[in-house]
VOKEMI-758451 format. One record per residue (C-alpha): residue number from 1; residue in one letter; x negated, z, y negated. Coordinates in pm, whole numbers, plus 32768, in hexadecimal, padded with zeros to 4 digits. Layout:
BEGIN
<rec num="NUM" residuo="A" x="X" z="Z" y="Y"/>
...
This chain:
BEGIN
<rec num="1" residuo="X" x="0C9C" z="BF32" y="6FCD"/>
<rec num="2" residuo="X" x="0B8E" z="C045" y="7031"/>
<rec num="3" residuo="X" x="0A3C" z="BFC3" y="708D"/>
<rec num="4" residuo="X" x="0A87" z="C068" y="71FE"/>
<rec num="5" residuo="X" x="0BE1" z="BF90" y="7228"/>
<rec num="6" residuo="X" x="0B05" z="BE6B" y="71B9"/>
<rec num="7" residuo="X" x="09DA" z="BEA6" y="729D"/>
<rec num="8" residuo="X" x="0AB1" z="BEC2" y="73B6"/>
<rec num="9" residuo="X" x="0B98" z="BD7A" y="7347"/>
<rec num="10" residuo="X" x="0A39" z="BC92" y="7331"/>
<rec num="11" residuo="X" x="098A" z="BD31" y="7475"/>
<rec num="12" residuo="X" x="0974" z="BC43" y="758D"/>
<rec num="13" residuo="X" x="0941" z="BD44" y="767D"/>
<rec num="14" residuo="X" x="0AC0" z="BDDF" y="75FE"/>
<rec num="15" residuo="X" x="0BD8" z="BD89" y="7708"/>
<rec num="16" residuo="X" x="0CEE" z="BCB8" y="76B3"/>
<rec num="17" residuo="X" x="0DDB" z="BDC2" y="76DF"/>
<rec num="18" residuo="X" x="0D67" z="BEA7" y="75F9"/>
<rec num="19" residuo="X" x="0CFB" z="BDA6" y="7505"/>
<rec num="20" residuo="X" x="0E7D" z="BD4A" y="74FB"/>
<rec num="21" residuo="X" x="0EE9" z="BEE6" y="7517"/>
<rec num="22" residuo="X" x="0E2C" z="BF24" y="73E4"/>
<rec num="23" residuo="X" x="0EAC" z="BDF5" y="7318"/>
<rec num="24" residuo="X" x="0FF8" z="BE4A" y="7381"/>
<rec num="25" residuo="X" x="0FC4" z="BFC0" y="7307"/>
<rec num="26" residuo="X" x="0F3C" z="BF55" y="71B9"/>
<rec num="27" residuo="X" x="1099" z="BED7" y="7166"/>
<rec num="28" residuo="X" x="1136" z="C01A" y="719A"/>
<rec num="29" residuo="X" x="115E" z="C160" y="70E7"/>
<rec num="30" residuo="X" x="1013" z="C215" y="714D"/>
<rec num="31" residuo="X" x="109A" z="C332" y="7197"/>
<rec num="32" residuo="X" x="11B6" z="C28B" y="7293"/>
<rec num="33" residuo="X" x="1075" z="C1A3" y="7329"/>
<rec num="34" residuo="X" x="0FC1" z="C2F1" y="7374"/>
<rec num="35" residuo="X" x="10C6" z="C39D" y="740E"/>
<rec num="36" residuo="X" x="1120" z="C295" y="74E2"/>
<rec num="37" residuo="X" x="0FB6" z="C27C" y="7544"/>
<rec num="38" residuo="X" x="0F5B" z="C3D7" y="7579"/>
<rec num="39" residuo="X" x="10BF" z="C3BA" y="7681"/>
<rec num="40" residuo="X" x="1031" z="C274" y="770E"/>
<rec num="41" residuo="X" x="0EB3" z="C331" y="773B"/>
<rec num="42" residuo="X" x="0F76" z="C444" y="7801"/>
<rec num="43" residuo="X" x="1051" z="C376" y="78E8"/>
<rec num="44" residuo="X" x="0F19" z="C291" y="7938"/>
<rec num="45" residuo="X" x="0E4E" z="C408" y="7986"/>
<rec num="46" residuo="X" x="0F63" z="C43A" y="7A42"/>
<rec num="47" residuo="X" x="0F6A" z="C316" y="7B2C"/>
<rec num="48" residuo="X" x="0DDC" z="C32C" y="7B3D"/>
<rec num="49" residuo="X" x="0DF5" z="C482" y="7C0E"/>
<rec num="50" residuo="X" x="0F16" z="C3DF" y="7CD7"/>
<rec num="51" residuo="X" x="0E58" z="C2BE" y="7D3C"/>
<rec num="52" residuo="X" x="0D1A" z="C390" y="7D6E"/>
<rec num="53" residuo="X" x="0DDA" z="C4B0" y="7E2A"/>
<rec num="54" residuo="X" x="0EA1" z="C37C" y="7EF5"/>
<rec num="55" residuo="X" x="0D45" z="C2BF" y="7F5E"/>
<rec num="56" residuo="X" x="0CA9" z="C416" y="7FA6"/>
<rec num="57" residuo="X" x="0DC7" z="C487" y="80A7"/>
<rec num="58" residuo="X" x="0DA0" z="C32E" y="8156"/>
């Protein structure tokens, strides 16, 4: 395991969610865990600006 993967599995301060994201990706095929999370980072961009755009026009 890297020491970054490790730093961010023993921080307290780390969420749960990714906490369990990452140990679920470190079981995987790196490159099929990045892809997936490089889709996930743009869907979540994604529904960022909608929410922001949606509270703005309120």
């Amino acid at each position: 395991m890297t020491p970054m993967c490790e730093n961010i599995l023993d921080d307290p301060a780390a969420s749960f969610w990714l906490k369990n994201a990452l140990r679920s990706a470190l079981d995987r095929d790196p490159v099929d865990a990045l892809n997936d999370a490089e889709v996930l980072v743009v869907a979540l961009k994604e529904r960022l600006y909608f929410v922001v755009n949606e509270e703005a026009a309120e």
